[in-house]
C-alpha positions in Angstrom: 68.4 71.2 -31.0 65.0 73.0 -29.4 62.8 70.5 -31.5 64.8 67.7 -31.3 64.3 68.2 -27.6 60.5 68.8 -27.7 60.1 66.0 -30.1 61.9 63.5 -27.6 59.6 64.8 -24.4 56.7 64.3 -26.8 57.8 60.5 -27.6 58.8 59.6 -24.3 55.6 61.5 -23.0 53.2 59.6 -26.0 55.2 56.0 -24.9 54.9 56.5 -20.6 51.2 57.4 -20.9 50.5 54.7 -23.5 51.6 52.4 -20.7 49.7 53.5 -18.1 46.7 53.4 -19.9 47.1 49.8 -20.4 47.2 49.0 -17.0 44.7 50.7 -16.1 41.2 48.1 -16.9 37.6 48.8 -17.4 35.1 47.6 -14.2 33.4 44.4 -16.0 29.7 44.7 -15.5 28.9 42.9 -12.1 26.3 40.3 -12.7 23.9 40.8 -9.5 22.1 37.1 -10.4 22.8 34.1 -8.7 22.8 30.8 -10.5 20.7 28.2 -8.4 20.9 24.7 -8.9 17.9 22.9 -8.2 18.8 19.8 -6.4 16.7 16.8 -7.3 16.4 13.7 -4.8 16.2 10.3 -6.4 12.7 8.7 -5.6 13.1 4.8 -4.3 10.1 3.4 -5.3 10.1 -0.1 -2.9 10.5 -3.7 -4.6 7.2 -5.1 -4.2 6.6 -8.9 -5.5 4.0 -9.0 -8.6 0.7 -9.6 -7.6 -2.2 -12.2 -9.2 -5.6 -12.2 -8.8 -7.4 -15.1 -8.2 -11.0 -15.1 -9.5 -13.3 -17.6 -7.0 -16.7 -17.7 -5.8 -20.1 -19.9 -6.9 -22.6 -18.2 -9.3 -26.0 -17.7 -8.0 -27.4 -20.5 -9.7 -25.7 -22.4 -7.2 -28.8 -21.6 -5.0 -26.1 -19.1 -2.5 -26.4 -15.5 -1.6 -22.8 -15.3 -1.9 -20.9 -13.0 -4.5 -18.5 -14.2 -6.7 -15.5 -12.3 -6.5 -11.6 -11.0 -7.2 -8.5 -11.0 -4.9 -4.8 -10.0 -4.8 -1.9 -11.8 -3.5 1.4 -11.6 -4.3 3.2 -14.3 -6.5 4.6 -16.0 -3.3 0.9 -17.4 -2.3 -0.6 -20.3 -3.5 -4.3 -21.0 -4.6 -6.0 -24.0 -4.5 -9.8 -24.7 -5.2 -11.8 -27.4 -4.0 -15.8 -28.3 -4.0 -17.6 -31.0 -2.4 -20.7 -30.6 -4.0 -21.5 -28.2 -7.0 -23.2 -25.8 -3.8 -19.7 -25.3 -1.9 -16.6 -24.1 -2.4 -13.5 -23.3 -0.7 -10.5 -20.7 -1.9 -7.2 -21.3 0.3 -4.1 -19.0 0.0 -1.3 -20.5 1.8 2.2 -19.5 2.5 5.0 -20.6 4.5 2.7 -21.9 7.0 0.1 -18.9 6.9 -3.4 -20.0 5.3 -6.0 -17.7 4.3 -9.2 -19.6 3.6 -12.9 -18.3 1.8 -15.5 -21.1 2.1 -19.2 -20.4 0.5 -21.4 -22.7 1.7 -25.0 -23.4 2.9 -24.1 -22.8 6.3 -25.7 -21.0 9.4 -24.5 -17.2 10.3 -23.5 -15.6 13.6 -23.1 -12.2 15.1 -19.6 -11.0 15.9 -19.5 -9.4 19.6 -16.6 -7.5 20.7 -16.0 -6.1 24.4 -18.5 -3.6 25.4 -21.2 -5.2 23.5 -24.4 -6.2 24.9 -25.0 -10.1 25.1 -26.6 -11.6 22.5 -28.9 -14.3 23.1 -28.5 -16.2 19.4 -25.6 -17.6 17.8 -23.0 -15.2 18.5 -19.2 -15.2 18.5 -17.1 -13.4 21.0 -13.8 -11.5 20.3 -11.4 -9.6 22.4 -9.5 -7.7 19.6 -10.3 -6.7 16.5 -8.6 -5.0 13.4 -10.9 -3.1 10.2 -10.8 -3.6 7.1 -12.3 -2.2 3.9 -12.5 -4.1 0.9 -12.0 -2.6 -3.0 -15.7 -2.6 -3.0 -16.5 -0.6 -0.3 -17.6 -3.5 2.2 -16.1 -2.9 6.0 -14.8 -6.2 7.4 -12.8 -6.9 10.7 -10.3 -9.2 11.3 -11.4 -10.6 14.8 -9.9 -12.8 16.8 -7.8 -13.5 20.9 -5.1 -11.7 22.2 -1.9 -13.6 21.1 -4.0 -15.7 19.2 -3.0 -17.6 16.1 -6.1 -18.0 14.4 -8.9 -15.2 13.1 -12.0 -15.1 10.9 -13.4 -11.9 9.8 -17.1 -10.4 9.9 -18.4 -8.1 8.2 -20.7 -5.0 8.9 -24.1 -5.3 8.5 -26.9 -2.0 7.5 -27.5 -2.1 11.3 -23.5 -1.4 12.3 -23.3 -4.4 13.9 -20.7 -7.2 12.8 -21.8 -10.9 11.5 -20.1 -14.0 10.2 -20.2 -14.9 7.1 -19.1 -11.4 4.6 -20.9 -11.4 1.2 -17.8 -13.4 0.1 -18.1 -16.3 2.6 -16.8 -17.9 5.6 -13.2 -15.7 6.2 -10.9 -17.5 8.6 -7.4 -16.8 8.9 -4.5 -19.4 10.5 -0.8 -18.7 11.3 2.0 -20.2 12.6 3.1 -19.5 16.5 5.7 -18.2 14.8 4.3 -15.7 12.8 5.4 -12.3 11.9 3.9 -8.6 12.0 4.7 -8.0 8.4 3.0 -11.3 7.1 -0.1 -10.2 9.3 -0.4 -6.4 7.5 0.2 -8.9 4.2 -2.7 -10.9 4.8 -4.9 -7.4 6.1 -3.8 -6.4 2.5 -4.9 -9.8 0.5 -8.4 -9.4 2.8 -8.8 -5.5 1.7 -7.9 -6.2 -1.8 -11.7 -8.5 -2.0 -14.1 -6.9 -4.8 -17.5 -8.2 -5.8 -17.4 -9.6 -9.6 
């Protein structure tokens, strides 16, 4: 009866503690790194309309100092070509009543005087506002004209840092409507800049 007894504490003793071991769990290793999660923001690259070049300009055997050259507009300008004689020719980029016009001709030149510049006693040209420019090639050009005005032509700087009409790639005038826009002025800045010597 003694053993039976002991045997029965053992059992119960064996199954009670069998239990409680099961309950009791092992600490899981703590992981001490954090996950980060790079975030990457889309780039938005801007629509921008396809642009042409337009290749114009005389050779020098036409008898001119002017270059022949290369410019950029975007597919929304048109180009047209015309000569009167095989010494002259004139590029014009219009659009929606905006005209961009390079004219190489034999044709007489003039300085470009802006305020606080001396008087100058030969042919000159006067402006009250200006804007500069500086072509593919290098060249530094300014986009002169009145205040409100509607109408520009652009000179060019000379090895003597001052400004004179016409550039290397001709007569530059410029002509908008009076309704024109900012945006379609920094367009035509960008057509002017994008000039380069062929």
């Amino acid at each position: 009866m003694l053993v039976l007894l002991v045997l029965g504490a053992m059992s119960y003793g064996g199954y009670y503690f069998g239990i409680k071991t099961k309950q009791i769990t092992k600490p899981e290793a703590v992981n001490t790194e954090v996950e980060v999660l790079e975030t990457i923001e889309p780039i938005v690259v801007p629509t921008q309309e396809p642009l042409i070049t337009v290749v114009a300009g005389l050779p020098k055997s036409a008898g001119l100092s002017f270059d022949q050259y290369s410019v950029m507009t975007g597919a929304d300008w048109a180009s047209k070509k015309e000569y009167q004689t095989a010494m002259d020719e004139k590029l014009t980029l219009t659009k929606d009543g905006y005209s961009i016009t390079i004219f190489q001709a034999a044709t007489g030149g003039a300085l470009c005087l802006y305020p606080g510049d001396p008087e100058f006693e030969g042919p000159s040209s006067k402006y009250a506002v200006f804007t500069n420019l500086t072509t593919k090639d290098g060249k530094i050009l300014r986009r002169s004209g009145d205040v409100n005005g509607t109408a520009f032509t652009v000179c060019q700087k000379a090895a003597d840092n001052s400004y004179q009409q016409p550039t290397t790639y001709g007569h530059i005038s410029i002509k908008m409507p009076n309704t024109w826009t900012q945006e379609v002025l920094i367009e035509i800045d960008s057509i002017i800049s994008s000039l380069k010597k062929i």
